[in-house]
Residue frames relative to the residue before (quaternion, step in Angstrom):
aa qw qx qy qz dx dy dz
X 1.0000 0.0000 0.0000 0.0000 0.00 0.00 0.00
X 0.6588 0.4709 -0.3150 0.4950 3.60 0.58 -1.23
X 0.7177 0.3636 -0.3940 0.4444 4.29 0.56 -0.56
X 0.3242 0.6897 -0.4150 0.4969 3.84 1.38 0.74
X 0.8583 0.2761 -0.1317 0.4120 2.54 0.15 -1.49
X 0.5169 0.6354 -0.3393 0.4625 4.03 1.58 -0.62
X 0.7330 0.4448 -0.2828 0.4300 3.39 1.09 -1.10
X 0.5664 0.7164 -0.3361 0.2300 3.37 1.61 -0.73
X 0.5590 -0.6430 0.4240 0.3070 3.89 -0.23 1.48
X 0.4962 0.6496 -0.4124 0.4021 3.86 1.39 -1.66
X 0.7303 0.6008 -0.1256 0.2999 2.95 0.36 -2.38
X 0.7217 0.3928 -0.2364 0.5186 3.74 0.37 -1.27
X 0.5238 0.5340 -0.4662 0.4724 3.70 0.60 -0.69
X 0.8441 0.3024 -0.1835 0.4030 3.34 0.02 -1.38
X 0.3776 0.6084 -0.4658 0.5199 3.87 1.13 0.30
X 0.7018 0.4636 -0.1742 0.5120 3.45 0.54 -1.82
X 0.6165 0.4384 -0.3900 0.5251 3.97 0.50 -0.43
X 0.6678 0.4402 -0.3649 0.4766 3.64 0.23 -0.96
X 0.4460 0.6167 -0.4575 0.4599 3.90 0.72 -1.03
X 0.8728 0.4154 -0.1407 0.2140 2.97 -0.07 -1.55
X 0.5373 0.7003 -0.2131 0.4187 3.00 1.71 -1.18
X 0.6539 0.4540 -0.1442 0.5878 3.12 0.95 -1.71
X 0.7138 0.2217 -0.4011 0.5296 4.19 -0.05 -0.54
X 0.5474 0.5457 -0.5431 0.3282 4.25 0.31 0.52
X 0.6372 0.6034 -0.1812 0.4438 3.13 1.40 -1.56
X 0.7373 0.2976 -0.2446 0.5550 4.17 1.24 -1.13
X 0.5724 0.4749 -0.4824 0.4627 3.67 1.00 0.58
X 0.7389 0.4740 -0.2692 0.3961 3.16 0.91 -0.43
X 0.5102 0.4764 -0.3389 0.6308 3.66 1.94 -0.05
X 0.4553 -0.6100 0.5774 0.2952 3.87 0.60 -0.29
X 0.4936 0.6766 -0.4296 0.3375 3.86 1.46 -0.02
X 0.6327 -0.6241 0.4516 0.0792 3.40 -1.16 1.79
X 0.2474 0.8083 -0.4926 0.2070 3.77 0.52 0.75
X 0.4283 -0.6258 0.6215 0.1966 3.89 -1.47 0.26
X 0.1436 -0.7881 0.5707 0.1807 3.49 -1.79 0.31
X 0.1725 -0.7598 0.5667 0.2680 3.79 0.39 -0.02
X 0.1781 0.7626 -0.6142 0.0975 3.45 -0.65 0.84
X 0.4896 -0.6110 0.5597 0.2714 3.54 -1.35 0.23
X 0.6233 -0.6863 0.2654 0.2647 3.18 -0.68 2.11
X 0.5784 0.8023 -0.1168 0.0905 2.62 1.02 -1.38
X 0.7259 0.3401 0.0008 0.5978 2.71 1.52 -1.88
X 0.5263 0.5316 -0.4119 0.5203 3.73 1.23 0.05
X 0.2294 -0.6529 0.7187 0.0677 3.31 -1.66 1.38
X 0.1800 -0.6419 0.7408 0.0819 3.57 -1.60 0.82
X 0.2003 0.7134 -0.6679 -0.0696 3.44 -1.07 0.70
X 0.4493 -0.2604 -0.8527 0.0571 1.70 -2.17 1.54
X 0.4796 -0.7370 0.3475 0.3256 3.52 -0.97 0.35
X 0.7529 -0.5739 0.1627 0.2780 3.06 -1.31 1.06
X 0.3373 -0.8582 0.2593 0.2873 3.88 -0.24 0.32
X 0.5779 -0.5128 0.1537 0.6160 3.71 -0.07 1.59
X 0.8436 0.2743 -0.3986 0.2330 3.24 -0.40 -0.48
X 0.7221 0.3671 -0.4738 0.3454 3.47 0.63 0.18
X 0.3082 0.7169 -0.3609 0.5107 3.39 1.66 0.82
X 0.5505 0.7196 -0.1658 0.3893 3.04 0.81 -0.45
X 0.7465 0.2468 -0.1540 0.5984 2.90 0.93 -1.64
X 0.7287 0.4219 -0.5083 0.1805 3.40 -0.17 -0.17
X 0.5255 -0.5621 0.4403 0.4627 4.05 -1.35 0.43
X 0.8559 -0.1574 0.3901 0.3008 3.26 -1.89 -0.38
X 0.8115 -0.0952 0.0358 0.5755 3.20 0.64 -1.54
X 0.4429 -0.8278 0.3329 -0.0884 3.29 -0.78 1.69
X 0.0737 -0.8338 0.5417 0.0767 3.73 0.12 0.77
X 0.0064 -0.7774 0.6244 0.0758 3.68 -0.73 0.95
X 0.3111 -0.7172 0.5814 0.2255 3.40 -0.97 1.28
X 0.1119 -0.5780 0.7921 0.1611 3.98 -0.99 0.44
X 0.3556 0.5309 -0.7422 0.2023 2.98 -2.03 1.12
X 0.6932 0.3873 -0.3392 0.5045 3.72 -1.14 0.46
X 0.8005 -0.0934 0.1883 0.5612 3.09 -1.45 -1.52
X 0.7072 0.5196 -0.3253 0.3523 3.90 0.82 -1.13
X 0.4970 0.4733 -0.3609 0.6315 3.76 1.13 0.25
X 0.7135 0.3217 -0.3425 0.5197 3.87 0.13 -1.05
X 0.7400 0.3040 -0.3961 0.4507 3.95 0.42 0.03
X 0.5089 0.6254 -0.5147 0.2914 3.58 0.86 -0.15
X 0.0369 0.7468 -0.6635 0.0244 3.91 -1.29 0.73
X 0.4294 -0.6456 0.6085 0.1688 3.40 -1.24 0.33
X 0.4595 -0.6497 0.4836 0.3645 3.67 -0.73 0.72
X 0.8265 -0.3467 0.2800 0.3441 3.20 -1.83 0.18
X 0.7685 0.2835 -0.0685 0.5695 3.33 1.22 -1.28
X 0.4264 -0.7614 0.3651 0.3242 3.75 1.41 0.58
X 0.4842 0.6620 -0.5043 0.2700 3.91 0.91 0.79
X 0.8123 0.1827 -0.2680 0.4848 3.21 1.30 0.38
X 0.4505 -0.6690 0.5799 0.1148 4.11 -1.17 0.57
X 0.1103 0.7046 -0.6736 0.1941 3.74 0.12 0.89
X 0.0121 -0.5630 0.8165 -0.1273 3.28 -1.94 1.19
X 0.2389 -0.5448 0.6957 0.4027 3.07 -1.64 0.24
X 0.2823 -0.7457 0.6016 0.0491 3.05 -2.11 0.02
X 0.0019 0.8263 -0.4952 -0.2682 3.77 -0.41 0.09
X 0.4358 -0.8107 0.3900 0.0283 3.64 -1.01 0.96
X 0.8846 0.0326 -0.0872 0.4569 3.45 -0.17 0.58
X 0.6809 -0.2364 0.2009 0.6634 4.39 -0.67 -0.18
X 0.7967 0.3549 -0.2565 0.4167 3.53 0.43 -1.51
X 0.3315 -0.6740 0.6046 0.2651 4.25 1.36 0.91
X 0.1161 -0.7999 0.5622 -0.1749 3.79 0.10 1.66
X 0.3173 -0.7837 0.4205 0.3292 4.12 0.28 1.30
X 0.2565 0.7237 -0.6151 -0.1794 3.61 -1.00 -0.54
X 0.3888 -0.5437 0.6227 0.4067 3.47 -0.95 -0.13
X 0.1548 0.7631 -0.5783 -0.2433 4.07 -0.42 0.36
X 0.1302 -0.7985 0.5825 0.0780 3.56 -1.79 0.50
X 0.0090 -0.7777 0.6285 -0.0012 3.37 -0.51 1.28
X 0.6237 -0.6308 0.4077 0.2166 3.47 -1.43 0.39
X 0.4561 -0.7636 0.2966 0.3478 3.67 0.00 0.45
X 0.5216 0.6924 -0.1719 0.4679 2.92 1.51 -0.07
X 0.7949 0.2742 -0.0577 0.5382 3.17 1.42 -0.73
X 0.4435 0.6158 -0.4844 0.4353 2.87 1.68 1.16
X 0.0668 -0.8418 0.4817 0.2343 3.31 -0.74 0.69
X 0.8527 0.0584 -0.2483 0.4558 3.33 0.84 0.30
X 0.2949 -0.7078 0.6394 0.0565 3.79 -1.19 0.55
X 0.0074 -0.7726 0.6031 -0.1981 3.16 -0.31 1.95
X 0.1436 -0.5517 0.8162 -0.0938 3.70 -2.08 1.12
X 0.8719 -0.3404 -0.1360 0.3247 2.37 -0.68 2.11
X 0.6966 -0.4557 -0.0987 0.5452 3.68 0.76 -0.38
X 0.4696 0.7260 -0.3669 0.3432 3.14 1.76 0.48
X 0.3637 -0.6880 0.5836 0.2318 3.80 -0.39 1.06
X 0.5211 -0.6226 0.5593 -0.1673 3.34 -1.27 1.78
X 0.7814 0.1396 0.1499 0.5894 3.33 0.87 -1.79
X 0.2476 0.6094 -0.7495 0.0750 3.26 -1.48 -0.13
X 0.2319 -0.7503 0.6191 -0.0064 2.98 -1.22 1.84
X 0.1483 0.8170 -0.5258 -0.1843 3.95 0.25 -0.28
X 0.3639 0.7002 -0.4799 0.3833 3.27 0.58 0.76
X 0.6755 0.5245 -0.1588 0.4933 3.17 1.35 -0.74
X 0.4483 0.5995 -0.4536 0.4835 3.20 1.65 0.28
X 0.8471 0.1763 -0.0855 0.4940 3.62 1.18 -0.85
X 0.7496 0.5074 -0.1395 0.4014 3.43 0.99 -0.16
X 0.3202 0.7812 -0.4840 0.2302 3.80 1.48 0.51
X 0.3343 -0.7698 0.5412 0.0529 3.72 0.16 1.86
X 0.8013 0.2874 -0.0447 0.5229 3.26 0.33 -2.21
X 0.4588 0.7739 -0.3448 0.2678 3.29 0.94 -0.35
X 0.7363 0.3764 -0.0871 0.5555 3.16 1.13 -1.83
X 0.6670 0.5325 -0.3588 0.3779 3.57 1.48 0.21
X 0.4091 0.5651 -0.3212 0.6405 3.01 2.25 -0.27
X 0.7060 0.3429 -0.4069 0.4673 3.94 0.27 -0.64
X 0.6522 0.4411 -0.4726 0.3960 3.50 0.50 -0.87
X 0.6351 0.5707 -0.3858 0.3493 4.05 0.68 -0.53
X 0.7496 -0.2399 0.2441 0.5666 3.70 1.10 -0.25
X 0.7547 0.3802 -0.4111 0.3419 3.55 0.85 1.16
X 0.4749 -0.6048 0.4083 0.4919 3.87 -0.40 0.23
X 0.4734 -0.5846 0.6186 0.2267 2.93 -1.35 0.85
X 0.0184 0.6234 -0.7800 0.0523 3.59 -1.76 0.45
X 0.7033 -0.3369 0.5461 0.3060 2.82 -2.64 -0.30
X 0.1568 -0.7009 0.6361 0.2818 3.38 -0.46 0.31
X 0.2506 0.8851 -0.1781 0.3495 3.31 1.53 -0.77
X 0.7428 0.1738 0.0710 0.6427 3.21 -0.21 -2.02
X 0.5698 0.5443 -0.5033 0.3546 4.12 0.49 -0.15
X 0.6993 0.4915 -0.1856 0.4848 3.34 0.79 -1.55
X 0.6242 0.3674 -0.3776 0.5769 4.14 0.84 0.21
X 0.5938 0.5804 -0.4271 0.3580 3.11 1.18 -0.53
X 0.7713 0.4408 -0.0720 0.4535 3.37 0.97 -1.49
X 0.5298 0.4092 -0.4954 0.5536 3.55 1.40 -0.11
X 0.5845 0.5570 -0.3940 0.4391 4.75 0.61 -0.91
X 0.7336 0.2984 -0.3776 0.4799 3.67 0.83 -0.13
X 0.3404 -0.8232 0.4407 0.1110 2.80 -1.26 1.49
X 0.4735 0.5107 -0.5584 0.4507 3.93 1.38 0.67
X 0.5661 0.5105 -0.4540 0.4614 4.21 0.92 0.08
X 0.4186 0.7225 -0.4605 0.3011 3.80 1.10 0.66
X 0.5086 0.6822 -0.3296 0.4092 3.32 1.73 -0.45
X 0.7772 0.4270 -0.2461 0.3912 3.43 1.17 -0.57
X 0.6310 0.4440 -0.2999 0.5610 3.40 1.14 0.71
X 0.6148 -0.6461 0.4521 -0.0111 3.11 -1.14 0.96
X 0.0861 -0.8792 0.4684 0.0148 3.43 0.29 1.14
C-alpha cells in the first residue's frame, strides 16, 4: 500500500509543494537550515572539479548559513532552491541547484523539519536536472544506503 501511495504523482506533487512551502518560510526568517538530497539530481554551475566530486556521498546534506543562505532563492514557480557555495581548501564557487522534489529531507540543526519520501521514488525534475549535467543513480539504493549507516542516526529522532 505505502509504494502506491509513494508512486502516487497526487502524492509527490504535494510533497514537492510542502518542500517548497517550508524552504519559502526559512528563507524568509534568514533561519540556517540543511537539505539532504541525492547528488545526483543536483546541478553545480560552473561545475565542480573531479576531484572535489569525488568526495562527496550519494546522498548529500547542504548546510545554508552565512553568505550561502543570504544568496539562496527559490524560482519563480518554487521547483527549484539555488545557493551559491564554496567547496573545498581552495572555497571552489558554484551556483548549486537541486529540485524540490528531490529533497528528501530539511534539517535545523540536527533535527529533521521535513521528510519527503516520495523522493525515494518519484525524482520527475530531478532526472531533468541529472539529465542536464548530472549522473544518474538509484535514489533507491541511496536512501538504504543512508538509513544502514549508523553515524546518519543524528538525524532522526528517537
Amino acid at each position: 500500500m505505502i509504494n502506491k501511495i509513494l508512486k502516487d504523482e497526487a502524492f509527490a506533487q504535494m510533497m514537492a509543494d510542502h518542500a517548497a512551502d517550508t524552504l519559502d518560510l526559512l528563507l524568509e526568517m534568514q533561519t540556517p537550515f540543511g537539505v539532504l538530497c541525492n547528488l545526483s539530481q543536483v546541478h553545480f554551475d560552473p561545475p565542480l572539479p573531479e576531484a572535489l566530486q569525488e568526495g562527496f556521498k550519494p546522498l548529500t546534506l547542504f548546510l545554508l548559513s552565512g553568505y550561502t543562505l543570504q544568496s539562496a532563492e527559490l524560482d519563480e514557480e518554487m521547483l527549484y532552491l539555488s545557493f551559491e557555495a564554496g567547496f573545498g581548501e581552495e572555497n571552489f564557487g558554484s551556483v548549486v541547484t537541486v529540485p524540490t522534489d528531490a529533497i528528501l529531507q530539511i534539517v535545523i540543526d540536527e533535527s529533521v523539519i521535513f521528510l519527503n519520501l516520495a523522493a525515494t521514488v518519484t525524482p520527475k525534475r530531478g532526472e531533468r536536472t541529472a539529465a542536464q549535467g548530472g549522473e544518474g543513480g538509484s535514489l533507491e539504493h541511496s536512501i538504504r544506503s543512508f538509513l544502514n549507516n549508523p553515524e546518519n542516526e543524528k538525524f532522526f529522532k528517537k
